[in-house]
Wavefront OBJ file of the C-alpha trace (Angstrom):
o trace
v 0.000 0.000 0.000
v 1.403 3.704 -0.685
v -0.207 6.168 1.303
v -1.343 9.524 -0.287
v -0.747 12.802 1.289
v -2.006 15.505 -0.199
v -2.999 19.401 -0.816
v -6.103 20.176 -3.341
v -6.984 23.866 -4.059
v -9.987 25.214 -5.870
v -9.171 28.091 -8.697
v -10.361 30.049 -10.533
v -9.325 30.837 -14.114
v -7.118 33.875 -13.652
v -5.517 32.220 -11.355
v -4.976 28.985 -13.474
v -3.127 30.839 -16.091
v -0.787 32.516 -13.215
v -0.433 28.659 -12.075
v 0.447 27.458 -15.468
v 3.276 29.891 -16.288
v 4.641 29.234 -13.021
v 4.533 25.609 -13.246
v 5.089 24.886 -16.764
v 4.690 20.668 -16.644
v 4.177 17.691 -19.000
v 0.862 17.528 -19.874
v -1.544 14.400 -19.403
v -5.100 13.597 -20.960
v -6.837 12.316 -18.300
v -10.436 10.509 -18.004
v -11.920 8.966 -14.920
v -14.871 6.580 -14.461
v -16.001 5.895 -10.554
v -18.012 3.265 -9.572
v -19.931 2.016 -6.633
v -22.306 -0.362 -5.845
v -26.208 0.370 -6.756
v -26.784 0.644 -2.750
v -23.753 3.016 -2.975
v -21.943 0.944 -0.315
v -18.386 1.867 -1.194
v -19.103 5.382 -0.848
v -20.686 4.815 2.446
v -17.316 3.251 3.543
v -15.347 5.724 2.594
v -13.573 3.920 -0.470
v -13.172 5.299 -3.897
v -13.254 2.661 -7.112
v -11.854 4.449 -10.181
v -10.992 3.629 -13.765
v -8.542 5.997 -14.979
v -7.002 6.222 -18.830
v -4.228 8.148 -19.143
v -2.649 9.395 -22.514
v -3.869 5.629 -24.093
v -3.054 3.942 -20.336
v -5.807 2.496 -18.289
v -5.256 2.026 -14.690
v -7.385 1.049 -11.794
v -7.125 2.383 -8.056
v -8.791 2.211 -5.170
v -8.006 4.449 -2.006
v -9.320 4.684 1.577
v -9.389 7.099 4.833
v -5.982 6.474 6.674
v -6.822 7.770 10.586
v -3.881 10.003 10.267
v -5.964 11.959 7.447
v -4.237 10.479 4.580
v -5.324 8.295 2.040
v -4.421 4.365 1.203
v -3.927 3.610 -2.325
v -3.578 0.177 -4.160
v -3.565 0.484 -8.489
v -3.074 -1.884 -11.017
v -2.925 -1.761 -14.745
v -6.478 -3.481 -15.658
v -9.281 -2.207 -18.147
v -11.989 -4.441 -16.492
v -13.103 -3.297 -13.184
v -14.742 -7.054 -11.897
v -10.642 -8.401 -12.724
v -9.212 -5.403 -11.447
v -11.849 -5.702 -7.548
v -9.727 -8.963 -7.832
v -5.770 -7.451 -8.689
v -6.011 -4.953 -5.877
v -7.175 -7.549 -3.408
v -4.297 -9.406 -3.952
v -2.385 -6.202 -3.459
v -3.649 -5.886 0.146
v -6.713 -3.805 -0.564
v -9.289 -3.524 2.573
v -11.334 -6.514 2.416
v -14.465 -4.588 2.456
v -13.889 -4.075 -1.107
v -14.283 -7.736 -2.131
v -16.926 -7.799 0.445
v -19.284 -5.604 -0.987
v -18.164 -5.755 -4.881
v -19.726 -9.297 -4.849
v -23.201 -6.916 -5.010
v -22.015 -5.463 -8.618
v -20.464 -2.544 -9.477
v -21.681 0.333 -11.691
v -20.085 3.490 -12.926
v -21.694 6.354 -10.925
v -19.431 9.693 -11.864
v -16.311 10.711 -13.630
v -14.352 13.188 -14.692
v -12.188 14.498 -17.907
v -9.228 16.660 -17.747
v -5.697 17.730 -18.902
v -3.326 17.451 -15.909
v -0.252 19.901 -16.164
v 2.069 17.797 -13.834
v 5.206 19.342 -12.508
v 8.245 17.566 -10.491
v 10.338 19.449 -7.820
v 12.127 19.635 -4.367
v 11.357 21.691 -1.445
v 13.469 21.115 1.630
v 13.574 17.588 1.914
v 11.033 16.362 0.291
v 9.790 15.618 -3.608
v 6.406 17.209 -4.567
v 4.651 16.788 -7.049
v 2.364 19.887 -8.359
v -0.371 19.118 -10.660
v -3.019 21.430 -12.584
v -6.255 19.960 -13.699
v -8.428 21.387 -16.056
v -11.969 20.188 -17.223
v -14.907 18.688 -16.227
v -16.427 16.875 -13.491
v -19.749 14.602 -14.546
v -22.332 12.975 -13.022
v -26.189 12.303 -13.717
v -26.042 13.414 -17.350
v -24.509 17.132 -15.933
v -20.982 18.334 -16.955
v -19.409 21.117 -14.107
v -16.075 22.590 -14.675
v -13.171 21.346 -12.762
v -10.392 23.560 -11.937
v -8.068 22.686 -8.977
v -4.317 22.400 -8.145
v -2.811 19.444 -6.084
v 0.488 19.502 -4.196
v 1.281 16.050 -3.626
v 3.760 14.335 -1.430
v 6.286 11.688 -3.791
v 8.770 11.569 -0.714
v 10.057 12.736 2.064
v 7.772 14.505 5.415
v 4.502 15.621 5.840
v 5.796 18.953 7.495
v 7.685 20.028 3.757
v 4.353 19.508 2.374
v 2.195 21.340 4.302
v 4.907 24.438 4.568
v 5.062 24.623 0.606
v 1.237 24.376 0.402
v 0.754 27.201 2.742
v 3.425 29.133 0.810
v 1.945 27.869 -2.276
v -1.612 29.456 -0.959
v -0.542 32.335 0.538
v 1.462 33.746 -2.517
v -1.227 33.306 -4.919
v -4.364 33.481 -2.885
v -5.280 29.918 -3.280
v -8.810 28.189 -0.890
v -8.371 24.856 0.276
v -10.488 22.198 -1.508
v -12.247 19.902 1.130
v -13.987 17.116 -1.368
v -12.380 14.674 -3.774
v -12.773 14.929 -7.128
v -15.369 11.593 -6.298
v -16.948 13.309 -3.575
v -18.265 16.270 -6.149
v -18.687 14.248 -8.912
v -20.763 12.044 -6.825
v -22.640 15.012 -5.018
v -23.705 15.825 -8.695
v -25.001 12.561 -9.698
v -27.170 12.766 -6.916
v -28.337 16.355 -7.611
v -31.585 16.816 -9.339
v -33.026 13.334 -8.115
v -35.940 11.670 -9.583
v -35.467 13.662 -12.751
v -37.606 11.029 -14.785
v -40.194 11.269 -12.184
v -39.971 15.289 -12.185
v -40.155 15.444 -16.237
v -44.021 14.279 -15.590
v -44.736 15.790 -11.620
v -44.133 19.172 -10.829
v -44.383 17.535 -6.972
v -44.312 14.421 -5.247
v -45.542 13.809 -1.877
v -44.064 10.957 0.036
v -46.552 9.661 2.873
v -46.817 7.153 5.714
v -49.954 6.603 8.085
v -50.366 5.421 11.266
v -53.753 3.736 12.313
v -56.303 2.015 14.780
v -56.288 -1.141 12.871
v -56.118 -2.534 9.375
v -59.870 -1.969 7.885
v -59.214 1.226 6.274
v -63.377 1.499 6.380
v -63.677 1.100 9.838
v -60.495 1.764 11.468
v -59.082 5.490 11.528
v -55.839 7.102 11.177
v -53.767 8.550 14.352
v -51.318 9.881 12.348
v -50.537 11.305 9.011
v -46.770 12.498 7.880
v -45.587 13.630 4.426
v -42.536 14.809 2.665
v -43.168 16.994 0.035
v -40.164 17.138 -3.559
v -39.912 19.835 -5.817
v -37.485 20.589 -8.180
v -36.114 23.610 -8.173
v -33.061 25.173 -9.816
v -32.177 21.639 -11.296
v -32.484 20.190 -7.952
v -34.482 18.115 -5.613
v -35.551 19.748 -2.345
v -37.941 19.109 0.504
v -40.293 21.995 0.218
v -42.599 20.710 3.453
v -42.213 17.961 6.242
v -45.200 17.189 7.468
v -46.264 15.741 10.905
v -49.504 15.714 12.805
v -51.558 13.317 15.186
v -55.212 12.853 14.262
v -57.890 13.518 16.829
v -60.033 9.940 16.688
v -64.035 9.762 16.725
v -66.310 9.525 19.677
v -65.700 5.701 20.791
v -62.656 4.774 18.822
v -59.901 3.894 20.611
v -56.559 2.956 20.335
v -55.754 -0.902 21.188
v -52.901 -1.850 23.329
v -50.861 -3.451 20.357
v -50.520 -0.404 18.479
v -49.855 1.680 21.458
v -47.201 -0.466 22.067
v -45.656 -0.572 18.243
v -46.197 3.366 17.556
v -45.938 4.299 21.064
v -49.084 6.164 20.718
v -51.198 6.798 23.631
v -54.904 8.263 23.939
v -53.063 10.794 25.904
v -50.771 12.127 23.094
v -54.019 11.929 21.088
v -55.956 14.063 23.735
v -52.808 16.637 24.143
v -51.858 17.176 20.605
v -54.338 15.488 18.275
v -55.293 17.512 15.451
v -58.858 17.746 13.822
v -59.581 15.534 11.049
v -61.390 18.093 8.751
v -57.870 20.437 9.837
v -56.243 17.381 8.388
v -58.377 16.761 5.271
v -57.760 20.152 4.235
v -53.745 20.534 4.388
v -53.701 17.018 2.545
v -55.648 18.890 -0.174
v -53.252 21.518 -0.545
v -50.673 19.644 -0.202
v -51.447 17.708 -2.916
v -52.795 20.235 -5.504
v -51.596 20.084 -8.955
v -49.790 17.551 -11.182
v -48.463 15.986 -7.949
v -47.613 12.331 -7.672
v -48.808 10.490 -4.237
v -46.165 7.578 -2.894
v -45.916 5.299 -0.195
v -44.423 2.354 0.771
v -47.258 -0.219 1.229
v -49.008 2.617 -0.716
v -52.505 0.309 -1.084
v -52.545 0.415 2.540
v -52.070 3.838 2.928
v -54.317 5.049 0.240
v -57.473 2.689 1.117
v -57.646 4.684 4.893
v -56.567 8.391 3.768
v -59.504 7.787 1.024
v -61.982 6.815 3.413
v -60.603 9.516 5.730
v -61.302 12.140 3.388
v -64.908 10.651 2.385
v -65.749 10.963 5.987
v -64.009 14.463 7.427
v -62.982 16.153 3.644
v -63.172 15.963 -0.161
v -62.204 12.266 -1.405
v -62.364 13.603 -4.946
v -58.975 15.638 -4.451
v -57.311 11.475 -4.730
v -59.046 11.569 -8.312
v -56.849 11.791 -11.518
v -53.615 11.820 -9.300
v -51.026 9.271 -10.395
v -49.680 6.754 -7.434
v -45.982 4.888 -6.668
v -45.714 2.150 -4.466
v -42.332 1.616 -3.295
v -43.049 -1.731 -1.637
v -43.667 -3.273 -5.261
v -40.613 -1.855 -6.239
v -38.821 -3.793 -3.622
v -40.351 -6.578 -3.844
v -38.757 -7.054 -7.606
v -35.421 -5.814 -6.075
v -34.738 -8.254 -3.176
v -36.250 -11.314 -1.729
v -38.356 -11.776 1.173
v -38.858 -10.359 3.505
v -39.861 -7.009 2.537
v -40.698 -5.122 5.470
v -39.611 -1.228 5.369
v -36.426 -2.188 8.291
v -35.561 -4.971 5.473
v -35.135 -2.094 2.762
v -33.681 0.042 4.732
v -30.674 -2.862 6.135
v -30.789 -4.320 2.346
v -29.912 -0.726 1.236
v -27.278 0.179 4.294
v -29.121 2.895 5.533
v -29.347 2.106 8.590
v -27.298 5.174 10.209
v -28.776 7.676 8.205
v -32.946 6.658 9.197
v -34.849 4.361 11.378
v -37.814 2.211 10.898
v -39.421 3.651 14.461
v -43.410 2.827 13.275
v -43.604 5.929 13.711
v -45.076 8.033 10.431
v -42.943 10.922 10.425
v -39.385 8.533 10.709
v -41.075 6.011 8.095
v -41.526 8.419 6.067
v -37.925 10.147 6.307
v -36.709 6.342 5.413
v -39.134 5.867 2.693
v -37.693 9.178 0.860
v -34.169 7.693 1.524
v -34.982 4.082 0.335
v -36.464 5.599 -3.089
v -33.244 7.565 -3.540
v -30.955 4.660 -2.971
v -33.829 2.643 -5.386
v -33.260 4.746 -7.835
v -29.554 5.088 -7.925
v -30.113 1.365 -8.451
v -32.153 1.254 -11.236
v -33.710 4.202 -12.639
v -37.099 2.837 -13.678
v -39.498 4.019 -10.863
v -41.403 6.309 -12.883
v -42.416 2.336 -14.787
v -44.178 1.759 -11.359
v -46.486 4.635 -11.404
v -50.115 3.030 -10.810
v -48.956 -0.627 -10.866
v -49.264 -2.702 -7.995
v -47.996 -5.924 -6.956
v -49.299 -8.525 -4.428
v -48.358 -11.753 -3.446
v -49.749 -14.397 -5.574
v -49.570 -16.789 -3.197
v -52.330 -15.095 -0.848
v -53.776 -13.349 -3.750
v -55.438 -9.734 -4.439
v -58.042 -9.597 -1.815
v -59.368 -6.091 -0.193
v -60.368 -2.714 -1.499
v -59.206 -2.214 -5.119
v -58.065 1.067 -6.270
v -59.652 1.750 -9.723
v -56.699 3.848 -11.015
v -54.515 0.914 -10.301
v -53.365 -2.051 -12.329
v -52.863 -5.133 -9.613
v -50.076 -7.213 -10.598
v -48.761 -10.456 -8.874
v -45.262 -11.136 -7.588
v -43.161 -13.651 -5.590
v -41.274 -14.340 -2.668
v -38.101 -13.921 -5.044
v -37.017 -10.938 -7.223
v -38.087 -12.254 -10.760
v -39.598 -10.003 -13.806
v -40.429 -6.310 -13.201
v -44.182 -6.188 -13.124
v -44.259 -3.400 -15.597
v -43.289 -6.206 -17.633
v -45.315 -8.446 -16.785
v -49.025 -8.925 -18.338
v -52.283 -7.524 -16.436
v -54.114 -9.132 -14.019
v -57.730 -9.131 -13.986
v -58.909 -9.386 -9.695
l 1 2 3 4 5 6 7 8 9 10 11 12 13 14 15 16 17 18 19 20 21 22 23 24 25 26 27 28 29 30 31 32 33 34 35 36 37 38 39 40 41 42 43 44 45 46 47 48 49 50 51 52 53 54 55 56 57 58 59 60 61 62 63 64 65 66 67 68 69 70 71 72 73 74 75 76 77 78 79 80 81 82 83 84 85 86 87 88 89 90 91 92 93 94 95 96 97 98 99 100 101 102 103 104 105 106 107 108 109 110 111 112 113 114 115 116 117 118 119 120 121 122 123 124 125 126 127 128 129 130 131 132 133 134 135 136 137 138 139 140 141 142 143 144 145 146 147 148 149 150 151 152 153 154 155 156 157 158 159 160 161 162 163 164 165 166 167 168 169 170 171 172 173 174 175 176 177 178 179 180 181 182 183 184 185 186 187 188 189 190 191 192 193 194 195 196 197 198 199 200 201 202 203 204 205 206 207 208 209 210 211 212 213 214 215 216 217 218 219 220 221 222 223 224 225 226 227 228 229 230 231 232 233 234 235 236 237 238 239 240 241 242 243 244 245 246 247 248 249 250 251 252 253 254 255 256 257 258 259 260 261 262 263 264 265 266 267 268 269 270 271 272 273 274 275 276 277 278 279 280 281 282 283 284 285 286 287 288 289 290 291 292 293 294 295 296 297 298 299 300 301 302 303 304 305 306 307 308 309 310 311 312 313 314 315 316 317 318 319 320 321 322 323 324 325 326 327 328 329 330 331 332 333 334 335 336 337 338 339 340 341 342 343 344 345 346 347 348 349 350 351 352 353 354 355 356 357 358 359 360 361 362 363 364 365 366 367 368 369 370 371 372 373 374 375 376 377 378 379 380 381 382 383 384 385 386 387 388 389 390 391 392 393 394 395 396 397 398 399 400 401 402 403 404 405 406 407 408 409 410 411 412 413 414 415 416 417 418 419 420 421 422 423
């Protein structure tokens, strides 16, 4: 292993052309490709998979956080990435690569640049100063890339650090914090659901908790939402919302879900909100050419419909399009397919939990559909298809809007593919 040590600076390009007459080096062609895994596992881990080709050579590298702040690097020649995992293995890569390549590995970001690379020596050490100019891409997007690296080739850490500062200080240079892979990534991710956005202007995310499992006779408790729009190229949470729902004269709230949601009748009497209040944010919130999802979203829709019939305006669910994120799964992994078995299938779970509460179900639901989609980009083939078990059938309230498709235990065909099924 060699370890990497390191200065990056962002500039701009004045300051480019003062760095390139100073430093007048060989120039490289240089084109990256990173990849991950779909769940984006490597990232999570802190290791960076690259393909690089330089001036007709390909080479593959991986590097990883050293505690010290450095990086660890292992490269081989190799223009296959699978045979390459395998190369830098045998070099003494961490084992987690291996580990988590075995779930495939797919090129997620890159970048393209000419690298003006010049050799010198400063006190006792060899540096190595290189200019990059080009592009950084990810998600279909191109951004410009202009940075300068000092680099250590040998000697201490201390020489490095005292040329960089000289090196920033004389020509007004800022510190670069993120890899090249860490923008490039941060792009790819920008603008999410872009398919999905091309046909929504907003997509509302939602997760109910309830009395029992009759959506006709049992009643919600509480009602949470996450509401995407896309603004400015990009995907942001324009409302996050959370209330408890006031519950009819008689209804009550049996032990077993108190003890799963950790709802009381108390909470309910302190903080519950009315359900016509409720009715009518829902119908706001979903005004327009907005797209309703869920996970379970059959579930989910049967009691807020019946909810609205009773205490609002069930017609606002009318003509609006519906994903359930549940039948995506369900083609993605096998059994089970619980919402805590997405969320551990997708490595997630540090970032949300699975509390049975709405509002965190929710949160993990948004999260699950983003890692879903960096895993396959076909949700917007799920919108108003939804699978069931074959094995038990397609019983219960059917939504008219809805095609009802059946699925297995296993992943198998998507069920966009699949023919209709009359139940």
């Amino acid at each position: 292993m060699a370890a990497e040590y390191e200065w990056k600076f962002r500039v701009t390009p004045e300051e480019m052309e003062t760095l390139q007459a100073a430093f007048p080096g060989e120039e490289i062609a240089m084109e990256t490709t990173y990849y991950d895994t779909p769940s984006g596992s490597l990232s999570r881990k802190k290791l960076t998979l690259r393909l690089r080709r330089e001036n007709g050579k390909t080479v593959c590298t991986c590097k990883s956080r050293l505690p010290d702040g450095g990086r660890g690097e292992w490269e081989t020649p190799c223009m296959d990435i699978r045979q390459a995992v395998a190369l830098l293995m045998g070099l003494g890569c961490p084992p987690e690569l291996g580990e988590l390549a075995e779930e495939g590995l797919v090129p997620v970001c890159g970048a393209r640049f000419r690298r003006l690379a010049t050799t010198l020596t400063y006190q006792d050490a060899r540096l190595e100063v290189a200019l990059d100019k080009g592009v950084l891409t990810g998600g279909g997007k191109e951004v410009p890339l202009l940075e300068a690296e000092v680099e250590l080739k040998s000697g201490s850490r201390e020489s490095l650090d005292s040329f960089a500062r000289e090196l920033a200080d004389k020509y007004g240079l800022v510190p670069e914090e993120k890899s090249k892979f860490q923008r490039a990534l941060a792009l790819a991710r920008e603008g999410c659901f872009r398919q999905l956005f091309d046909k929504y202007d907003r997509l509302v995310i939602f997760d109910t908790e309830t009395t029992g499992l009759d959506g006709a006779r049992d009643e919600i408790i509480e009602f949470s939402a996450v509401v995407l729009e896309q603004r400015q190229g990009q995907c942001q949470v324009i409302e996050t919302y959370d209330r408890l729902i006031t519950l009819s004269p008689g209804v009550t709230i049996p032990e077993k879900i108190q003890q799963l949601t950790g709802i009381t009748p108390q909470d309910i009497r302190e903080r519950g909100v009315p359900k016509t209040r409720v009715c009518r944010d829902i119908a706001q919130m979903i005004a327009g050419n907005t797209l309703l999802l869920a996970y379970n979203a059959g579930f989910d829709l049967i009691f807020l419909y019946y909810m609205l019939l009773r205490d609002g305006d069930a017609a606002i669910l009318q003509g609006k399009d519906k994903l359930d994120l549940l039948t995506v799964y369900r083609d993605r992994r096998s059994y089970p397919h619980k919402l805590c078995n997405a969320i551990e299938s997708y490595g997630l779970q540090e970032q949300v939990v699975n509390s049975h509460r709405a509002i965190d179900d929710v949160l993990a639901t948004v999260e699950v559909m983003k890692a879903m989609e960096r895993e396959k980009n076909d949700l917007i083939s799920y919108v108003n298809i939804f699978g069931y078990l074959a094995k038990y059938g397609c019983d219960g309230k059917k939504i008219r809007s809805v095609r009802y498709r059946p699925q297995g235990f296993e992943p198998g065909t998507p069920v966009y593919q699949k023919e209709e099924a009359y139940v």
